[in-house]
C-alpha positions in Angstrom: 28.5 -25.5 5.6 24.7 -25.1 4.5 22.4 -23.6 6.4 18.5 -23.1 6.4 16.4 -20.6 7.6 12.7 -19.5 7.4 13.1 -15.8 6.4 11.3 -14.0 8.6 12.9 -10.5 8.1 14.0 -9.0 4.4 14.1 -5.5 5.4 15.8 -2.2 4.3 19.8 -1.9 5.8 22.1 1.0 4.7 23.2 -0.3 0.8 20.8 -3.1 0.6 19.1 -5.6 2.8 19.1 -7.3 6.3 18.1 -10.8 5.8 17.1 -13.2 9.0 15.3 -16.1 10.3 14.9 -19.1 12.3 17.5 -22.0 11.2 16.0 -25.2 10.2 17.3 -28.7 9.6 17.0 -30.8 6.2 13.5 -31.6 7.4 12.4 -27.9 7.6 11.9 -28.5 11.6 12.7 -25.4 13.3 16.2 -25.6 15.3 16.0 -24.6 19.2 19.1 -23.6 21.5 18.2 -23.5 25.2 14.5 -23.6 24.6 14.7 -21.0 22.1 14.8 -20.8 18.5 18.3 -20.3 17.1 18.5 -17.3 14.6 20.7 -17.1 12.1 21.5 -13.4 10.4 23.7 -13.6 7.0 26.2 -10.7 6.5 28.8 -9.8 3.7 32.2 -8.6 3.8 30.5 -5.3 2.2 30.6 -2.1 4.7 27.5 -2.6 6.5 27.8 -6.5 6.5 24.1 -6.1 3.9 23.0 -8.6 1.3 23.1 -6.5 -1.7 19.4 -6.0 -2.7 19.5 -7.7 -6.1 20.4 -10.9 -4.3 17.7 -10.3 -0.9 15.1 -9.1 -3.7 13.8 -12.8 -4.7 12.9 -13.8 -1.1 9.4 -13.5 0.2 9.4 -13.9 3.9 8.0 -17.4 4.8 10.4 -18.7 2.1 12.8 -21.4 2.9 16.0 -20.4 2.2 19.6 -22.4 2.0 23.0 -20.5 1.6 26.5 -21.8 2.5 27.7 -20.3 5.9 31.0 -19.4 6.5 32.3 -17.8 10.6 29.9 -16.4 12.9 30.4 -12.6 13.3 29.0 -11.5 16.2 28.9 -7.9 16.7 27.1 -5.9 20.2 24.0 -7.4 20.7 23.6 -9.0 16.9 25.0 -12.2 18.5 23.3 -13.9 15.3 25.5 -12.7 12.8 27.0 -15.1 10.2 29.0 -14.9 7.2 27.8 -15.9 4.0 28.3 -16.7 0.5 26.1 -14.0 -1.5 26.0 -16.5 -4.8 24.9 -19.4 -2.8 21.0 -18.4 -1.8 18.6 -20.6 -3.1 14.9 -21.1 -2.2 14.1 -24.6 -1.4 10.8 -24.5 0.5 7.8 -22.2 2.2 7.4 -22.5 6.1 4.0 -23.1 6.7 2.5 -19.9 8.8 0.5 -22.2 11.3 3.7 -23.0 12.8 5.0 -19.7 13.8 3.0 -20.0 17.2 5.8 -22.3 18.6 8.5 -19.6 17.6 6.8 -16.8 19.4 8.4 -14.6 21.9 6.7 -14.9 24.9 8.7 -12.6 27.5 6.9 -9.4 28.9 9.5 -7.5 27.9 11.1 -6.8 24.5 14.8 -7.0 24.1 14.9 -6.5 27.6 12.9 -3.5 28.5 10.0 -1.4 27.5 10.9 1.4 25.6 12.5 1.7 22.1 15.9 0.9 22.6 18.8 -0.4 24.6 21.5 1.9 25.9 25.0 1.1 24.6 25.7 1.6 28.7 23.1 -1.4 29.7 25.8 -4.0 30.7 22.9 -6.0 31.4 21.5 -6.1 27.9 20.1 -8.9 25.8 22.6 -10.8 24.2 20.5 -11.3 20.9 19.0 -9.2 18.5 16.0 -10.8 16.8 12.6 -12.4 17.9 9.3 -12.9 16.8 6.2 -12.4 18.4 2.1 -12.6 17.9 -0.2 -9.2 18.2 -4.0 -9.1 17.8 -3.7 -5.9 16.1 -1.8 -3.0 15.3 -1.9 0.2 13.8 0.1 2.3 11.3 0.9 6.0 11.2 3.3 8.4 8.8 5.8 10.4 10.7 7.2 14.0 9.5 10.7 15.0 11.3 11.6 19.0 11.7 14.8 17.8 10.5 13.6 15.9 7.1 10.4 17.7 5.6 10.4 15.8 3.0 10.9 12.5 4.0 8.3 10.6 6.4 9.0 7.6 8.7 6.0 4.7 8.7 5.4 3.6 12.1 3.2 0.5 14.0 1.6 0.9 17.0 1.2 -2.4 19.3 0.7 -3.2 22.9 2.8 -6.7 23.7 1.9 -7.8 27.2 0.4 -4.8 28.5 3.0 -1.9 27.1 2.3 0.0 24.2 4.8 0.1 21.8 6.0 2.6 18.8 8.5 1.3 16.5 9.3 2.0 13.0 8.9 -0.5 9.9 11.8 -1.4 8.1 10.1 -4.3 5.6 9.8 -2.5 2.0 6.8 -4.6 1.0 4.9 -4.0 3.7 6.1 0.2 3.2 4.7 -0.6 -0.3 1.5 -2.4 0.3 0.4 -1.5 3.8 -2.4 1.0 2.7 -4.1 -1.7 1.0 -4.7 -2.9 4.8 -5.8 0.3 6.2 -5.0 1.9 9.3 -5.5 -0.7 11.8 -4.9 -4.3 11.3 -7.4 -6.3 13.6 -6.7 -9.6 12.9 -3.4 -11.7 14.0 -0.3 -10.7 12.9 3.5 -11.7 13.5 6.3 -9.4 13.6 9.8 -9.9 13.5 11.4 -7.7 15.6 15.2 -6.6 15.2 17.9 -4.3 17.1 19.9 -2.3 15.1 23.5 -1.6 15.1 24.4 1.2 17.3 23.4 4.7 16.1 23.9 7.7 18.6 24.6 5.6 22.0 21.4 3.4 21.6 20.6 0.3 19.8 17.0 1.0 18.8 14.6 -1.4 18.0 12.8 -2.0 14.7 10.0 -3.8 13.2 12.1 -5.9 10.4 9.1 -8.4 8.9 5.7 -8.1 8.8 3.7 -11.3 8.1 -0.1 -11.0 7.9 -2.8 -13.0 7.9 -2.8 -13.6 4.3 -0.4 -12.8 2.1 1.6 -9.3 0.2 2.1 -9.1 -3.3 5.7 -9.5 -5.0 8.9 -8.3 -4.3 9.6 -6.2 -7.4 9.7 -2.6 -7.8 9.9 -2.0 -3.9 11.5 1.0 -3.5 14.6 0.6 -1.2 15.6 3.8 1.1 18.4 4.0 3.5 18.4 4.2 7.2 21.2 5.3 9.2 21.2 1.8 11.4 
């Protein structure tokens, strides 16, 4: 079965990437279950379930992209989670930005609380993993650990409906390309919003897809790292 989604997340996953987006029908119209937009994750049979880089790399988020969809694979709160064939993506189309207002996330709370992740013991978790929502601004910061010197972690800060948030950024092109926006972003932007797999009793949350007002440049030569979820 072929499926289309806007991508609105091509970010960096453990040995390769973690595609996702909103499905769309053969008109490009945004699908919605329950009055909510129906996301649509691709996974492989590889160890992590990623889309091996060489085939994510292409994709600019925005992009309309088909595949042919195989099981759904849901797996903790990534109810979203669907087999693929890897050799079947194809661009077909570019969602226009103006209409990512209707697929904004509008609840107080993300992923069903206010800090940065969901216990693996919160029985009363969300049972979804991926949303989008609007910000006014936002800003960046670099992160240094004890326990890695020499690595940093880039960060956002937001406030979404009151609560100040502090998640860390797992799009490469924006981890490439950011500083050409400065330290605070003051105009609107979306971000796609994703919770990992588990990783130490908690499913944290991470910012998967940054999409300005304007544009990034390409794709190519953004360096990949991994991250342990």
């Amino acid at each position: 079965m072929k499926i289309r989604i806007v991508c609105l997340a091509n970010s960096i996953k453990i040995g390769g990437r973690c595609l996702a987006g909103i499905q769309l029908d053969a008109a490009n119209k945004p699908i919605f279950s329950r009055g909510k937009p129906k996301w649509i994750r691709p996974i492989s049979k590889l160890g992590h379930g990623e889309v091996p880089t060489a085939c994510a790399e292409p994709f600019e988020l925005l992009d309309v992209i088909e595949f042919e969809a195989g099981m759904a694979d849901p797996e903790g709160h990534q109810s979203e989670n669907v087999h693929c064939d890897l050799g079947s993506f194809r661009k077909v189309g570019v969602f226009p930005r103006d209409n990512l207002a209707a697929l904004s996330d509008r609840s107080e709370k993300i992923f069903g609380n206010r800090g940065k992740a969901v216990s693996e013991e919160d029985e009363n978790g969300p049972n979804y993993s991926l949303i989008l929502i609007s910000v006014p601004e936002f800003r960046t910061k670099s992160v240094v650990y004890p326990d890695r010197p020499n690595n940093y972690q880039t960060r956002i800060e937001f406030t979404h409906s009151g609560t100040q948030y502090d998640l860390p950024v797992t799009d490469p092109l924006f981890l490439l390309t950011y500083n050409q926006f400065a330290e605070q972003a003051t105009c609107q932007q979306y971000l796609c919003l994703s919770l990992g797999t588990l990783h130490n009793h908690w499913y944290y949350k991470l910012i998967a897809g940054v999409i300005p007002y304007g544009s990034f440049t390409s794709h190519s030569q953004v360096p990949d790292a991994d991250i342990p979820f």
